[in-house]
C-alpha positions in Angstrom: -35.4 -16.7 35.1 -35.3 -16.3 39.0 -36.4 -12.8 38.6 -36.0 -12.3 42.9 -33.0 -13.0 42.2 -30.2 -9.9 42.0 -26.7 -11.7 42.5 -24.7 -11.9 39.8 -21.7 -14.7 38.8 -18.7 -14.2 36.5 -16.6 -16.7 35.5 -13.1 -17.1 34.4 -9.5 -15.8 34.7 -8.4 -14.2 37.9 -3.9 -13.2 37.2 -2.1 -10.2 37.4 -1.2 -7.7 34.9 2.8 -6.8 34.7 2.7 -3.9 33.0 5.7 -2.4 31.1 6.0 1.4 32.5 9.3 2.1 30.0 7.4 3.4 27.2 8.8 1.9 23.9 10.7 -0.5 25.7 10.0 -4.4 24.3 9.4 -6.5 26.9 12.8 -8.2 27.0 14.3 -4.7 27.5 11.9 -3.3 29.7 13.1 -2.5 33.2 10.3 -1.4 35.5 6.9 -3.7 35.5 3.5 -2.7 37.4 1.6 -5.5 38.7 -1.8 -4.7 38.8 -4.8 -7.7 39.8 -6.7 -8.0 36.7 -8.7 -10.8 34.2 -11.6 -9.3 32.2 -14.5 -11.5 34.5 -12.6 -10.4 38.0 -12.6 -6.9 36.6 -16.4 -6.8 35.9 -17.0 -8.4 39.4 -14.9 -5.4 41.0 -16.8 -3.0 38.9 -20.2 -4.3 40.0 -19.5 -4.5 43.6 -17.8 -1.0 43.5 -21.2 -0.1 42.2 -23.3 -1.6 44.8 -24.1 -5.0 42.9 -23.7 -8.5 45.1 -21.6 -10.3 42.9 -19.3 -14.1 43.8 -16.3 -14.6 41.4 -15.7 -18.6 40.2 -11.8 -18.7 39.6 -9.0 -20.2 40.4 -5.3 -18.7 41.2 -2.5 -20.3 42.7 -1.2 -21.1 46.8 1.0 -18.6 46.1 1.5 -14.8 47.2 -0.5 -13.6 43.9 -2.9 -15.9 44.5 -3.4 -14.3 48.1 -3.6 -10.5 46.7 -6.1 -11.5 44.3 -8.6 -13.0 47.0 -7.7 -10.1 48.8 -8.8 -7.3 46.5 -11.4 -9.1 45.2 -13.0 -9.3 49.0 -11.4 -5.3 49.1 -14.3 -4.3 46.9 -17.1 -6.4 48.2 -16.9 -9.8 45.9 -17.9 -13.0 47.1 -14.7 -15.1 46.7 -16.5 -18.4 47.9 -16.0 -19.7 44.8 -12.4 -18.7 44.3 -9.9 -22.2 44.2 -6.7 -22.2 45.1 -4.8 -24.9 43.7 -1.4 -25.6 45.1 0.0 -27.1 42.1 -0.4 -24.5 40.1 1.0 -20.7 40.1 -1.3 -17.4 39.2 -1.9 -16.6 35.7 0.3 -13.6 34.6 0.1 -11.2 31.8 2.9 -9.2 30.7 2.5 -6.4 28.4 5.0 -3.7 27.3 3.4 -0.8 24.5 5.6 0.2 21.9 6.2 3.3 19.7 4.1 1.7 16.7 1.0 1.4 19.1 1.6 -2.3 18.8 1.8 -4.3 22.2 5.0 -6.9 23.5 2.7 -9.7 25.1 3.3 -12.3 26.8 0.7 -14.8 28.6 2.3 -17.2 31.1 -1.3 -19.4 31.7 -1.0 -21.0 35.0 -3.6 -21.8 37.9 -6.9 -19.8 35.8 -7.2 -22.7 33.2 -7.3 -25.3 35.6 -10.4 -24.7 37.1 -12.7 -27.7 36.7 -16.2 -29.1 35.6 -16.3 -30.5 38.8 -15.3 -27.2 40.7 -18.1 -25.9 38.7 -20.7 -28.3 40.0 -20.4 -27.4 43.2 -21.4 -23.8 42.5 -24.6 -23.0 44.0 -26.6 -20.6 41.7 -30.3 -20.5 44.1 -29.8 -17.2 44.6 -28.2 -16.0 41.2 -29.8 -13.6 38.4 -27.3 -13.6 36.2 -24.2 -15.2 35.2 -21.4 -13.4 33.3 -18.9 -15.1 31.1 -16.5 -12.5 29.8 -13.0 -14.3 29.3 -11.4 -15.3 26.1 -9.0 -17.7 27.9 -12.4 -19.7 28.7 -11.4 -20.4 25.4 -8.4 -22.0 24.8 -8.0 -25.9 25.5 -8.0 -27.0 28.8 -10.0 -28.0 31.8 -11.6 -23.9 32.0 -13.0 -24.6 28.6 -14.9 -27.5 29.6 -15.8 -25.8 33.4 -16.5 -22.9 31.2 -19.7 -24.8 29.0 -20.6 -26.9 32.3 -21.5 -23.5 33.8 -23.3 -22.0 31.2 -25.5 -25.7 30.5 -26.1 -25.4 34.3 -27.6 -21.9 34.1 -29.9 -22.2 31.3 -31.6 -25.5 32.7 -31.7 -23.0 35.8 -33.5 -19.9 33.4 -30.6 -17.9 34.4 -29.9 -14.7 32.7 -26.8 -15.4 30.6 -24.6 -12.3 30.1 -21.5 -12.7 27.3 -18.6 -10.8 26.4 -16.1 -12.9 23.9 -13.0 -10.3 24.5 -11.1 -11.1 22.2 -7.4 -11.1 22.4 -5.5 -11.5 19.4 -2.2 -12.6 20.6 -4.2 -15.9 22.2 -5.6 -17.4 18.9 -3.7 -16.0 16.1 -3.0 -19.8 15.3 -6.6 -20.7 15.8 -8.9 -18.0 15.2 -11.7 -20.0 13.2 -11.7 -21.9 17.5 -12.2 -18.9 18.7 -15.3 -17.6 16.4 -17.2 -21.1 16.8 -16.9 -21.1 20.3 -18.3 -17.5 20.5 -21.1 -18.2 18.6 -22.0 -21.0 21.0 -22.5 -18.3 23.6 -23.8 -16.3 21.3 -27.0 -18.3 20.0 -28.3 -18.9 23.7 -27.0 -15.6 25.9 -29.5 -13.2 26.8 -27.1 -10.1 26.2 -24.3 -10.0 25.0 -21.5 -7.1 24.6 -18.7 -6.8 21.4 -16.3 -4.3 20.0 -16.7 -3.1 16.9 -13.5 -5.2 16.0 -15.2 -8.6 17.6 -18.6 -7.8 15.7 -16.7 -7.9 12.7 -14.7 -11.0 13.2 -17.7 -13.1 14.5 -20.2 -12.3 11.5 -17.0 -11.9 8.7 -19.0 -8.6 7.4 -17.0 -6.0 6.0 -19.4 -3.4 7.7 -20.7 -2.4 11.3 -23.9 -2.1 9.4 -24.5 -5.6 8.3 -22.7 -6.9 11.2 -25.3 -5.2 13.5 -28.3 -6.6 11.2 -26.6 -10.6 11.1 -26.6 -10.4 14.8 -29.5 -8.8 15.1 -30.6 -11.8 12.5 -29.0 -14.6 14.4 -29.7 -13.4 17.9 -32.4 -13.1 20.3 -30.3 -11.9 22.6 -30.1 -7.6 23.9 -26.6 -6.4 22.4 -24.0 -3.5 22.9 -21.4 -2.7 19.9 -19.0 -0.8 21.3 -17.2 2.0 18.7 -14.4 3.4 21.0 -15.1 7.4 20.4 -17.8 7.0 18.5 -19.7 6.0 21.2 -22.0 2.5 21.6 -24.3 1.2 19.4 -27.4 -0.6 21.6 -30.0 -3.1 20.2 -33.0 -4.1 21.7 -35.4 -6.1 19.6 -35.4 -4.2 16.5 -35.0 -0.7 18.2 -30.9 0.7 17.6 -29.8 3.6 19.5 -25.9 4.5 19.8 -25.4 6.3 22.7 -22.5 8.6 23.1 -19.1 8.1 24.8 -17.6 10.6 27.2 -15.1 12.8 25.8 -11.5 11.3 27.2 -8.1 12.1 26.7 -6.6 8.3 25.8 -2.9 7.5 27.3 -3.1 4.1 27.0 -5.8 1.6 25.7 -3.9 -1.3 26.9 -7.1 -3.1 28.5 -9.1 -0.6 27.4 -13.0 -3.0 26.9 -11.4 -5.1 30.6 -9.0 -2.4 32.5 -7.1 -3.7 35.6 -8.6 -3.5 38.4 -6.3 -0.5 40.1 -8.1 1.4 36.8 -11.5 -0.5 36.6 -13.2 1.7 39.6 -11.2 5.2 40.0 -12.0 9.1 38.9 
């Protein structure tokens, strides 16, 4: 690992969040939207430069006006967007998302220029001077040329002895047709990160245990990797070697936990 090293990568989507504000209201009856930058990698990119981290983003958004705002905000908090594409055939990745009475969520993903990034685009990344690399999007996931960018990254850091930092986020609406797709190709970042972070939820789904218990101990099993399990108010369960220690959560009042393991960016760095 370059160990001088202190800059840190993330990889993946880069869209914006149109958020429902009529409460109840399904999205095709929904009036009033909120757009909000977001994509869980460009969210943990503001976060670390908001904390005093260097930190480049590799995605890619469209020649469009979205496209622009993104690049903007992201170099508003300090992110290198060197890496950032713009492709001009493509238009910025949205997310719409209306919550209902139930607690259940209207979503809608409209995938545009984020999947397109390329293996290529990838290969011209220069990592000298990177510590760690950060792949935290589920749509690295789904089929498509960010899939294959997404694994030419990650093959390029470990022949580098790059740190490799993982978080699946999981996103049910994506692969409710393909779920079995979306465990395989977590475990593949699984078995050769360094540390990785999952909900209680994702621990769950990955292993198929019935228990947080034995899903701690197969990861733990499988795994030579640091992990965090989060548990929402419960607090976070942390494993290092075969030490476990959950450390608490801070006592919140929840509105809305739309976004709550990769909030958008207007709510990623505030009070």
């Amino acid at each position: 690992m370059n160990k001088g090293s202190k800059k840190i990568l993330c990889i993946g989507e880069a869209l914006i969040d149109m958020i429902c504000t009529d409460r109840g209201k399904s999205l095709a009856d929904g009036q009033h939207f909120l757009k909000k930058p977001g994509g869980a990698p460009t969210n943990v990119a503001a976060a670390v430069a908001a904390l005093g981290g260097t930190v480049e983003l590799v995605a890619k958004v469209g020649a469009d006006a979205f496209g622009r705002q993104l690049i903007g905000v992201m170099e508003a908090f300090g992110v290198s967007t060197r890496w950032m594409v713009v492709d001009e055939a493509h238009f910025t990745t949205f997310a719409f998302v209306s919550l209902m009475e139930d607690g259940e969520r209207d979503f809608v993903f409209n995938r545009g220029a984020d999947g397109e990034l390329t293996v290529q685009e990838v290969d011209s990344v220069d990592l000298s001077t990177v510590g760690i690399v950060h792949f935290g999007s589920a749509t690295g996931f789904l089929p498509g040329p960010l899939q294959a960018a997404y694994y030419g990254l990650l093959q390029k850091a470990l022949r580098q002895d790059i740190l490799i930092s993982f978080d699946p986020n999981y996103r049910q609406l994506l692969f409710r047709d393909n779920l079995r797709s979306f465990i395989d190709h977590s475990w593949n970042f699984l078995d050769c990160c360094h540390f990785f972070k999952v909900s209680d939820e994702e621990a769950l789904l990955i292993t198929g245990c019935a228990t947080l218990k034995d899903a701690a101990s197969v990861l733990q099993e499988k795994t030579k990797a640091v992990f965090a399990i989060t548990l929402g108010k419960d607090g976070t369960l942390l494993r290092v070697g075969n030490h476990t220690e959950v450390v608490a959560s801070i006592p919140v009042k929840p509105v809305d936990t739309t976004g709550r393991g990769t909030p958008s960016l207007a709510r990623c760095c505030t009070s």
